[in-house]
ZABAVEX-34505 format. One line per field, with one value per residue (C-alpha): residue number from 1; residue in one letter; z, x, y. Coordinates in steps of 0.1 Angstrom, whole numbers, plus 5000, padded with zeros to 4 digits. Layout:
N
pos: [NUM;...];
code: [A;...];
pz: [Z;...];
px: [X;...];
py: [Y;...];
This chain:
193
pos: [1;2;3;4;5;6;7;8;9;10;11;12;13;14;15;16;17;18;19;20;21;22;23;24;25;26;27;28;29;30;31;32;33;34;35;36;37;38;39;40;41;42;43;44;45;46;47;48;49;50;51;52;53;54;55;56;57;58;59;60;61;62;63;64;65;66;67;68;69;70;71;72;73;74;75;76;77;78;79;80;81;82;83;84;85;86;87;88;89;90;91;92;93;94;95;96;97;98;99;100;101;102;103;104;105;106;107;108;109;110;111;112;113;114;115;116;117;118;119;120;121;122;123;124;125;126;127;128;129;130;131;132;133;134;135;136;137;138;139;140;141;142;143;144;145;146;147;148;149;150;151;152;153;154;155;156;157;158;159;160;161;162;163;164;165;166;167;168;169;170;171;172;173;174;175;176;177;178;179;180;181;182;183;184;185;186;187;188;189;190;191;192;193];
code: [X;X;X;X;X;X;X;X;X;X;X;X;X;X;X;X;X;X;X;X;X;X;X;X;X;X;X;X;X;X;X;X;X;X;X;X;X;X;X;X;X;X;X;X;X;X;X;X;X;X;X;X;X;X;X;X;X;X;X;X;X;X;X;X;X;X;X;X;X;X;X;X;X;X;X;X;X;X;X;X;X;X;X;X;X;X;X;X;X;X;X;X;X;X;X;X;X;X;X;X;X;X;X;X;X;X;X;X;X;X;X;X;X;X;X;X;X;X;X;X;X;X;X;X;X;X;X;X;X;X;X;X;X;X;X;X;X;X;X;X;X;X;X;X;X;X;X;X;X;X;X;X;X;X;X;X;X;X;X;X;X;X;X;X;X;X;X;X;X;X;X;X;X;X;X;X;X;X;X;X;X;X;X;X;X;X;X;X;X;X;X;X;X];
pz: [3575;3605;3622;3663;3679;3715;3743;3764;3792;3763;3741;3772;3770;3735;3713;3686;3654;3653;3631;3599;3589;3550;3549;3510;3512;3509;3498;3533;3540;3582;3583;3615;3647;3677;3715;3746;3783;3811;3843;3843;3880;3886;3848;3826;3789;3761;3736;3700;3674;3635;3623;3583;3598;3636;3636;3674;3692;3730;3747;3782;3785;3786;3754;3737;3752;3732;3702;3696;3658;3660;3688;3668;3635;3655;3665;3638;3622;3643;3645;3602;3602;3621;3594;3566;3551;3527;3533;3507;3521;3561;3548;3526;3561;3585;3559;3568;3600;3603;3602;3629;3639;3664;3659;3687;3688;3667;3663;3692;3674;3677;3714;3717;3702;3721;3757;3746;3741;3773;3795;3774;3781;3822;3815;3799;3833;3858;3844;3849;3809;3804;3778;3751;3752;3758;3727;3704;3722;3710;3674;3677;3690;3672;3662;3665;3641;3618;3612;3575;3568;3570;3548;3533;3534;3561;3583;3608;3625;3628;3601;3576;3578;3580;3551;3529;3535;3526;3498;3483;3493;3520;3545;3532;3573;3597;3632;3639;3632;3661;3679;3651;3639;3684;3676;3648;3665;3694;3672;3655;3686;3708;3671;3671;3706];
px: [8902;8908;8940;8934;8961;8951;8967;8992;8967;8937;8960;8968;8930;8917;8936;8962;8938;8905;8873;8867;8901;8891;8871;8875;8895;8874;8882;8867;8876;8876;8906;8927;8912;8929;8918;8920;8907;8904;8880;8859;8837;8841;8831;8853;8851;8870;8871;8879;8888;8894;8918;8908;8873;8881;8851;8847;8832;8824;8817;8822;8852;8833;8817;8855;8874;8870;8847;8864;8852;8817;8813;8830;8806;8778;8788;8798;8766;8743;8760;8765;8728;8721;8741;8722;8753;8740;8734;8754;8784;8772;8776;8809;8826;8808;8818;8852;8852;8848;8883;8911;8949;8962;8994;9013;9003;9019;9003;9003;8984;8955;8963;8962;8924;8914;8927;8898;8871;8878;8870;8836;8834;8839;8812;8787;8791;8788;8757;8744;8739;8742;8763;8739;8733;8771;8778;8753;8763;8799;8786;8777;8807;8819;8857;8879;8905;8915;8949;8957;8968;8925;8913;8920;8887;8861;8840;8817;8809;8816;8787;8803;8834;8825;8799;8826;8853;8830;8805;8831;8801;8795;8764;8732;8722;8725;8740;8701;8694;8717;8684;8668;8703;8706;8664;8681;8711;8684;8662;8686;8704;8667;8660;8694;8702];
py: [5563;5587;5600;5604;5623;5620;5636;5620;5614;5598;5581;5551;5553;5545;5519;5522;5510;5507;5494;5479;5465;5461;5494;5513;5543;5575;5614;5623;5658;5655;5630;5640;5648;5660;5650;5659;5644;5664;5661;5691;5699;5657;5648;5631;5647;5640;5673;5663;5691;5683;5700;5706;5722;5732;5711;5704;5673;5669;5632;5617;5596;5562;5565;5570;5544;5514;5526;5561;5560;5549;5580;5602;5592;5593;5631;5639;5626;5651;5681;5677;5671;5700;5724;5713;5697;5674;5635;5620;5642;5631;5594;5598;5611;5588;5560;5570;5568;5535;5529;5551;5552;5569;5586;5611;5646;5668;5702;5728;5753;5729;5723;5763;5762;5732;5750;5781;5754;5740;5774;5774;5737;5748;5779;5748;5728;5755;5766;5732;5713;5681;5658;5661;5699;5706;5693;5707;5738;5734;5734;5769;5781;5815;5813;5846;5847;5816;5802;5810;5770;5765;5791;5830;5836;5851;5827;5841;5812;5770;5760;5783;5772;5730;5740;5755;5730;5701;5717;5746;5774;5795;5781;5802;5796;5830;5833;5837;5801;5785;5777;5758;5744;5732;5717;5697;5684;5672;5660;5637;5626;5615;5598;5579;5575];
């Protein structure tokens, strides 16, 4: 089970409960997400963010609407994939997303971190990318500072961070490998589309 806390303009958007309504409760790690919708250069986009990983997800409006969990597994799905987390963990928190609630937003912190991803969102659109390569770009995204409530410890970029929350050890993958991490992100998404 997963906690959406939508913005005021998404959460009219997406229903209250969604899912399997007998699915077995899971220790899944990435249980609340927050989201936002904005129209960025005439594209509806719906940024999600979860807030035990800063984990962030990036998906056209449509595709949330109705079936925000099976989007958000699928996303989450790919970019996992493409940090080498390993399957059995990909499936215990897909698995777990097959079940939401939405509840009312109430972290502004996380609002504060999602308003920075949406200027890189902007950068992604001007320069021309499409959904797909948006979001695998997201992925890569290199944090500044963390709020202490996630972690003590030092995290150079987003697959450190999801890799340590999830496993309990640092990713062994380098800043270098965001181009073969992006070719694995593709690769699952064309393979799954």
């Amino acid at each position: 089970m997963i906690t959406l806390h939508p913005s005021m303009n998404l959460i009219k958007r997406i229903r209250p409960s969604g899912g399997e309504p007998n699915v077995e409760s899971h220790q899944n790690v990435m249980r609340t997400w927050y989201c936002s919708y904005r129209i960025v250069r005439h594209r509806h986009m719906v940024l999600a963010l979860n807030a035990e990983t800063l984990f962030p997800l990036v998906t056209p409006l449509t595709s949330v609407t109705k079936t925000a969990g099976p989007t958000m597994q699928r996303l989450v799905h790919a970019g996992l994939y493409s940090y080498g987390i390993p399957q059995e963990i990909i499936d215990r928190e897909c698995a777990a997303m097959l079940a939401w609630n939405v509840e009312k937003n109430v972290n502004r912190q996380m609002t504060g971190w999602m308003n920075d991803l949406w200027y890189r969102i902007t950068d992604m659109i001007d320069e021309g990318l499409q959904d797909p390569d948006i979001a695998s770009r997201m992925l890569f995204h290199i944090y500044g500072s963390l709020p202490s409530h996630l972690s003590s410890e030092k995290f150079n970029s987003p697959q450190d961070l999801v890799t340590y929350k999830l496993t309990g050890q640092h990713s062994q993958l380098s800043l270098f490998d965001a181009e073969r991490m992006r070719m694995r992100w593709l690769e699952w998404w064309q393979g799954n589309g």
